[in-house]
N, C-alpha and C positions, 0 to 999 in steps of 0.2 A: 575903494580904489587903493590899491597897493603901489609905493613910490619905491621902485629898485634903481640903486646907481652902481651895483657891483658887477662888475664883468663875468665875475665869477659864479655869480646866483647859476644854480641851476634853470630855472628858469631863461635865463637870456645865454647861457649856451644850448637850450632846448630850438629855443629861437632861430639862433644863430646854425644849427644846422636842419631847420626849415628851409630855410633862406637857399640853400646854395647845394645840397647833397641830396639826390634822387634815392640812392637809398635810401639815407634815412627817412625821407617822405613816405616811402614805400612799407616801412618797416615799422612805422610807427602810425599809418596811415593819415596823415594831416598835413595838412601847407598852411598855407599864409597869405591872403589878399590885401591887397595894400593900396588903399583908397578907397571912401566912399561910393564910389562907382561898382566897384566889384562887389564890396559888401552887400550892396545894395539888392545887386543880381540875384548873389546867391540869394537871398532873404527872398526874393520874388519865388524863388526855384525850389529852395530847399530848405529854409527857415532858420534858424538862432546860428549864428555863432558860438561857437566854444567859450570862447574871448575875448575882449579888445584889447590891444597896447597901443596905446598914445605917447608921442614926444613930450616932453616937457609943454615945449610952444603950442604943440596939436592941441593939447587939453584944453587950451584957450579959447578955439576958434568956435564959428557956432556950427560944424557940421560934428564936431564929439558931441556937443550938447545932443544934438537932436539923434545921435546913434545910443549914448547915454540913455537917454530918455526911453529910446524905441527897443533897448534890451537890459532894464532895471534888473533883469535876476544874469545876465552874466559877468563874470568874472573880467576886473579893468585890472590892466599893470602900467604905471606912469613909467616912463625912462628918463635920463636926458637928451636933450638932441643928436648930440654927436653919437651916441649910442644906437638911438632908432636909424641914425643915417646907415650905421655899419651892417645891419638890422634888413633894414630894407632894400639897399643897395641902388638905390634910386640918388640922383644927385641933389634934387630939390625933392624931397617926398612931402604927400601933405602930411605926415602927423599924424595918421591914423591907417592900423593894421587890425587884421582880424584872422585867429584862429580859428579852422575849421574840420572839419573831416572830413577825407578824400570819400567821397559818394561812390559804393559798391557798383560796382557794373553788370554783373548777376555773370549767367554762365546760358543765357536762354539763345538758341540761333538766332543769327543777321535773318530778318525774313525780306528787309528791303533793300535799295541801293545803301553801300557804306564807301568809306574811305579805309583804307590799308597805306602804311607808313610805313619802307625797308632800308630803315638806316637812316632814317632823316636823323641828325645832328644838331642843327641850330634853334635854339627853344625859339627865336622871333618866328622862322618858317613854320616847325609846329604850332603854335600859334594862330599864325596868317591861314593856316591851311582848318586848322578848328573853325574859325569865324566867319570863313566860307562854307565849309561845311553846313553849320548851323541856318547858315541863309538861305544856302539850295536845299535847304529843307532833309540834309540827310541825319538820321538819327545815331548810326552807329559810325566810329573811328575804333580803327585797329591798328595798335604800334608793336610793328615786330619789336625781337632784341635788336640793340646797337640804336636806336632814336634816342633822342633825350628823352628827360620826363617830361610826360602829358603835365603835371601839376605843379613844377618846379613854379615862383613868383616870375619869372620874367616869359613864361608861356602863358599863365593864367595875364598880364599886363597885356600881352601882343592880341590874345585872342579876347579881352573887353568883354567879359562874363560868359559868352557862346559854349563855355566846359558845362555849364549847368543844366541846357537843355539836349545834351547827346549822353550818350552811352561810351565809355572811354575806358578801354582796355590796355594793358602795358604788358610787354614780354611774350607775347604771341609767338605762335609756333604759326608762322602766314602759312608754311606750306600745307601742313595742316588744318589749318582754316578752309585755303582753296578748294581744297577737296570735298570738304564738306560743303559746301555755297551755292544753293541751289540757281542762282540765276548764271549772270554772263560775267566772266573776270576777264579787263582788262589790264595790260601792262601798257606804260606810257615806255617809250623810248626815241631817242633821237634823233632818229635815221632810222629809216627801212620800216618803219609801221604803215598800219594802215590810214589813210589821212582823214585828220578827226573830224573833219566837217561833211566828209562822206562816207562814216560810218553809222550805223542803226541805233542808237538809245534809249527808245520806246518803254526797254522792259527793265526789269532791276539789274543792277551792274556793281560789280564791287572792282574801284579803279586803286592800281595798287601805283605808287608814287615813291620813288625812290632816292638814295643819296644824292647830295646835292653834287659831289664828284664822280661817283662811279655808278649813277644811277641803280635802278633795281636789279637785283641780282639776278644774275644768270639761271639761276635753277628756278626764280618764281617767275623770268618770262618765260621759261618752258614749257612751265605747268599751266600758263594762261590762256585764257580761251582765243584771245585776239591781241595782240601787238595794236598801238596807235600812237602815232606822231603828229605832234602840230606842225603844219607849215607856216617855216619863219624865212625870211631874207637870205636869201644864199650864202652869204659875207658873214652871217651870227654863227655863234656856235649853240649857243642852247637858251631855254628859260631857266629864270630861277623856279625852284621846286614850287612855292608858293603859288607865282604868277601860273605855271603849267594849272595847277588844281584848280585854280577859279575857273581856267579856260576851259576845261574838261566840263567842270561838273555844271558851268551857267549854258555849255552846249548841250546838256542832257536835259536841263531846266527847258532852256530854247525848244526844243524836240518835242518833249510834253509836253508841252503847251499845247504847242500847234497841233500835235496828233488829240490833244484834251479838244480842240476846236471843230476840228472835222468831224469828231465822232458827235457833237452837240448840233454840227451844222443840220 
């Protein structure tokens, strides 16, 4: 275990822009999980960490021990607390981070239902909209430019390890993409689509979801196969981007199903 308290180690300015700059993640291909929980994931998903840094206080507890134990050959860095706080960005963090490397996403076609991202902004909603993802059973996500990053620590936190079982691409050319996409693309909008609960879902569908203010752009609902809107209250104006995606993709869930039952009946 190596004990650093200099601000200035290169090491914890390596850190330090993990933490908070999507370039640099990008560029140097790695982020940062931060707690048990996530490390945990990956390790079910993808195997070793890079390596651990613990707070001063973390190295104490018994969930370092038992990650200690569970990866003897990698590399530990101690800090002090105030340090990993700035580190982590978390206000109470537990005490334990883990180095990793962002998981290639290959370049192979969507051949099922995916998620498509144009401009999403806030890492909690990228996030929220991965961990549904992962639930509705869909494999691949596609983040145009202008989203945050899929791997930034406070995306990897909202979405609870669900990055490790999907395919997660960054800087996409969506319009590009669509053209290529062999099933049904739809655009979500707020008005004037077709109403989602009485639209067909059956087959694969790539649902594309957009800014959380000016929704998806003009030129990718052009190029979409169908427009759909959820009906909401007269008096609302819109959903949050998150809450839209679960409702899309658990009605396409719903759909299957039921057409999975007929065809058994």
């Amino acid at each position: 275990m190596r004990v650093i308290s200099s601000k200035d180690n290169p090491a914890i300015k390596e850190l330090r822009a993990l933490a908070t700059d999507a370039r640099e993640l990008r560029a140097r291909q790695r982020t940062l999980l931060d707690g048990p929980h996530l490390i945990e994931a990956y390790r079910h998903h993808r195997g070793v960490p890079q390596s651990l840094v613990l707070s001063e206080s973390g190295s104490r507890n018994g969930e370092a021990a038992t990650l200690l134990a569970a990866y003897p050959e990698v590399d530990v860095l101690q800090v002090p607390d105030g340090m990993f706080r700035e580190i982590s960005g978390v206000a109470t963090p537990v005490g334990i981070l883990a180095v990793i490397r962002i998981p290639e996403a290959g370049d192979q076609p969507i051949a099922g239902s995916c998620v498509m991202l144009d401009a999403v902004q806030d890492g909690g909603n990228i996030g929220a909209i991965l961990r549904t993802a992962a639930a509705a059973g869909i494999r691949d996500v596609v983040l145009g430019r202008g989203c945050a990053g899929a791997w930034l620590p406070k995306v990897l936190r909202a979405a609870q390890g669900a990055h490790f079982g999907l395919r997660i691409r960054e800087q996409v050319d969506l319009g590009r993409l669509l053209s290529e996409y062999a099933g049904t693309s739809v655009a979500t909008v707020a008005r004037e689509g077709a109403p989602l609960f009485e639209l067909s879902l059956a087959g694969n569908v790539a649902w594309i979801f957009g800014n959380e203010g000016a929704g998806v752009a003009d030129d990718l609902v052009a190029i979409a196969d169908q427009r759909v809107t959820i009906p909401i209250a007269a008096d609302t104006e819109s959903l949050n981007v998150a809450a839209a995606a679960a409702i899309c993709l658990f009605e396409q869930v719903r759909q299957q199903r039921l057409a999975g039952r007929g065809q058994s009946a």
